[in-house]
N, C-alpha and C positions, 0 to 999 in steps of 0.2 A: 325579770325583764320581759315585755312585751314580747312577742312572737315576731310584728311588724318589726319593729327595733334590731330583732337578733338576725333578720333576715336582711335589712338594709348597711347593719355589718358586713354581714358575707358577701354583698355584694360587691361592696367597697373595697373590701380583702383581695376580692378575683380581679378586680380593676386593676388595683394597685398592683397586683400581680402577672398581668394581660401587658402594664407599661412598662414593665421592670425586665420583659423577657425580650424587648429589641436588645435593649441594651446590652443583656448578657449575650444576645445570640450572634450581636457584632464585637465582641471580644476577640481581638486577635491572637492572644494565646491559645485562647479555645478553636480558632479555626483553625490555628496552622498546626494544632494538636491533634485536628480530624475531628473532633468530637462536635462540629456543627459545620456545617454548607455556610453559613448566611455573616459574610463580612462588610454588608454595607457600613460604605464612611468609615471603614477601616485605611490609619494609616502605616504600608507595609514597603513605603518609600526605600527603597536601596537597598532595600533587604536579599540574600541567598535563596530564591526559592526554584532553583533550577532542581528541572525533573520532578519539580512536585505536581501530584495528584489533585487540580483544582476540577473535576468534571461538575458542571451541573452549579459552580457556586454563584452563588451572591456578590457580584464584587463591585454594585452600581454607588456609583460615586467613591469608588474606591482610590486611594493615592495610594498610586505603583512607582509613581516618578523614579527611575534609575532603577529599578528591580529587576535582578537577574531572573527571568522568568525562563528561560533556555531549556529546551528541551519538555518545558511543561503542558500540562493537558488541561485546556480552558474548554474541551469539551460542550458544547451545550450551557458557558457559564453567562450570566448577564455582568457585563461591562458598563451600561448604560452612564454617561458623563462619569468613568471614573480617568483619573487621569495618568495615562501611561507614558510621558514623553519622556525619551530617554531610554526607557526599558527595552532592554533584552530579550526578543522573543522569537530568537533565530530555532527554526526547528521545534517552533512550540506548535500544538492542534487547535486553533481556534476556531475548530467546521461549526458550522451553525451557532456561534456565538455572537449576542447579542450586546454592540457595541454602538450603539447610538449614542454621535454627541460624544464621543469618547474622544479627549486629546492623547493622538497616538505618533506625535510629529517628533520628529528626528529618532523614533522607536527602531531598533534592527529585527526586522521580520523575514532574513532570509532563509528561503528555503520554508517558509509557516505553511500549514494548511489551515484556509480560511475558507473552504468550500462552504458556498450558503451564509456567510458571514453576514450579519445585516450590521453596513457602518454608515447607515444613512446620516449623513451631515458631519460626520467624524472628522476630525484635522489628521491628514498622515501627511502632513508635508514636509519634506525630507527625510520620509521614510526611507528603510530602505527594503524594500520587498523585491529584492530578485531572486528568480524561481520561485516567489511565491504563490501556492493556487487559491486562487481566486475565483473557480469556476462556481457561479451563479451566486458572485456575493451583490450584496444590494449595496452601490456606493455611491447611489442617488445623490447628490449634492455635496460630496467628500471634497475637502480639501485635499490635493494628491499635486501641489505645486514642488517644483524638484523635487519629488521621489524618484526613487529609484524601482523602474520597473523593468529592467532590463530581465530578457527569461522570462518572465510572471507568464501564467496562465489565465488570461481573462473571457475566455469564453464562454457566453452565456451570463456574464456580468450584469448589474445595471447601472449604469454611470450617466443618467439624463443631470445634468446642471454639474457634474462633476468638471471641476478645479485641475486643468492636467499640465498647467504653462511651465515650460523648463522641466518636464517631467522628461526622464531618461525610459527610452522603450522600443528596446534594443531590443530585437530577435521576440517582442512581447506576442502573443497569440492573442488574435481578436476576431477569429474567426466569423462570422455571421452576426458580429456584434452592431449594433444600433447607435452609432455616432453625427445622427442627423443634430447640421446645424452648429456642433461643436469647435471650440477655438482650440486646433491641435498646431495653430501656427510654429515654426518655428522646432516642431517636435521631432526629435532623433527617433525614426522606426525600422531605419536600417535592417534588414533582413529578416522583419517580422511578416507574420501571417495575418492576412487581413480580408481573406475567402471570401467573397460574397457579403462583404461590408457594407451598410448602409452610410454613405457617407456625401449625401444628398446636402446641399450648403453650407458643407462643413468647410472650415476656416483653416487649408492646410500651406496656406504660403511660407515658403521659406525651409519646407519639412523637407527632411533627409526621409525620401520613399525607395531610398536606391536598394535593391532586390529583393524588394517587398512583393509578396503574392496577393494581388490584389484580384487573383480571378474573381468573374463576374462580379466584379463589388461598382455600389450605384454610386457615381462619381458626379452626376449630374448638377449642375449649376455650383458644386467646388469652386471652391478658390485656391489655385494651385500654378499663383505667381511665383517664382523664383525656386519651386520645388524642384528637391532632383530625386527622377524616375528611373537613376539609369542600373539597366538590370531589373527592372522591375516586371510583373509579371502582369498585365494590364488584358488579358484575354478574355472575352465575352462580356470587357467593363464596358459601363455607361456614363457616358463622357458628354454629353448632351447640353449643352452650355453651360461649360464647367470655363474658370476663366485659365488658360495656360502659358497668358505671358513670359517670358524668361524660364518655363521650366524646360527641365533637361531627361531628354528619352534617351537617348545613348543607347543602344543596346537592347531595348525593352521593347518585348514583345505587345503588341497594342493591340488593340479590340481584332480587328480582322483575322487575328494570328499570327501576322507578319513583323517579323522583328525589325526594327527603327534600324537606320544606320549612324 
């Protein structure tokens, strides 16, 4: 046989064997055996995987739907459009996990750590993430409509076009966060921290701001029709044609230092 021939074989061979190894490498037996990271398009739908060891996997385009994932470590895993809705992920470590495009809507994430989390454009709507940290996740354009973020840590976040209508954010930390321009109409912030908050045309009529720490946070040209401030902490804020129709100071200490009667 030709030399050229026996070499256009082996070619052919490694090919055929270069296509052959997605396949095996997305084998969900073999992943949830340990014996490989790489579960894309893996379907692991409803499955017990509480307190398993996922660090670092592959799980983009993965179907989790209703997976007990509790307690588990997604570590560093990419998520990218897999879809978790439903899933169990109370007390799971999702820091730095890469979840873009992920359906993560009606998921229980309470209590998660998602430090660094990137869920740019992800659906969590009716999650529920109380106490969960969220400090410097990227949630750029997430859907986050009635979730629950009551507790959650979101300081340092990035929520530019993020989805937050009917979102619950309760006692939520938003310290020095960037919510210029934002629709938080109608949003429960009750007792949250809101420091030095960039909240420059931000859309907050109707919002429950009642003992909210709003020290020096830029309030300027707001909309803060029918909002109530009372107990709120409004000191060194900038209020600067902000519109305040109908809203309610009760109690709350305002720009000057002086508490409202």
């Amino acid at each position: 046989m030709p030399i050229r021939w026996r070499m256009t074989g082996w070619l052919l061979g490694v090919a055929a064997a270069m296509l052959c190894a997605p396949a095996m490498a997305a084998d969900p037996d073999a992943f949830l055996a340990g014996t490989t990271k790489n579960c894309i398009e893996c379907d692991l739908s409803a499955r017990d995987l509480n307190g398993r060891d996922f660090k670092r996997a592959k799980l983009d385009r993965a179907k989790l739907r209703n997976a007990d994932l509790s307690g588990a470590s997604l570590f560093r895993a990419t998520l990218v459009r897999a879809d978790l809705a439903g899933a169990n992920l109370k007390d799971a470590n999702l820091n730095l996990v890469d979840a873009k495009w992920a359906d993560m809507s009606g998921a229980n994430l309470t209590d998660a750590l998602l430090y660094e989390g990137d869920f740019a454009s992800a659906n969590l709507a009716q999650a529920n993430l109380q106490g969960a940290r969220l400090g410097r996740a990227r949630l750029n354009q997430a859907n986050l409509e009635g979730a629950n973020l009551a507790r959650a840590d979101l300081r340092g976040a990035r929520l530019a076009g993020a989805r937050l209508k009917g979102a619950d954010m309760r006692s939520v930390k938003l310290d020095n966060q960037n919510l210029r321009g934002m629709d938080l109409s109608g949003i429960d912030f009750t007792m949250g921290d809101m420091v030095e908050a960039d909240l420059t045309g931000a859309d907050l009529r109707n919002a429950n701001l009642s003992g909210v720490d709003l020290f020096g946070a830029k309030l300027n040209a707001a909309d803060l029709r029918g909002a109530n401030l009372e107990g709120a902490n409004l000191g060194n804020a900038i209020l600067t044609d902000a519109l305040t129709e109908g809203a309610k100071f009760d109690a709350a200490i305002m720009p000057d230092g002086k508490r409202a009667e």
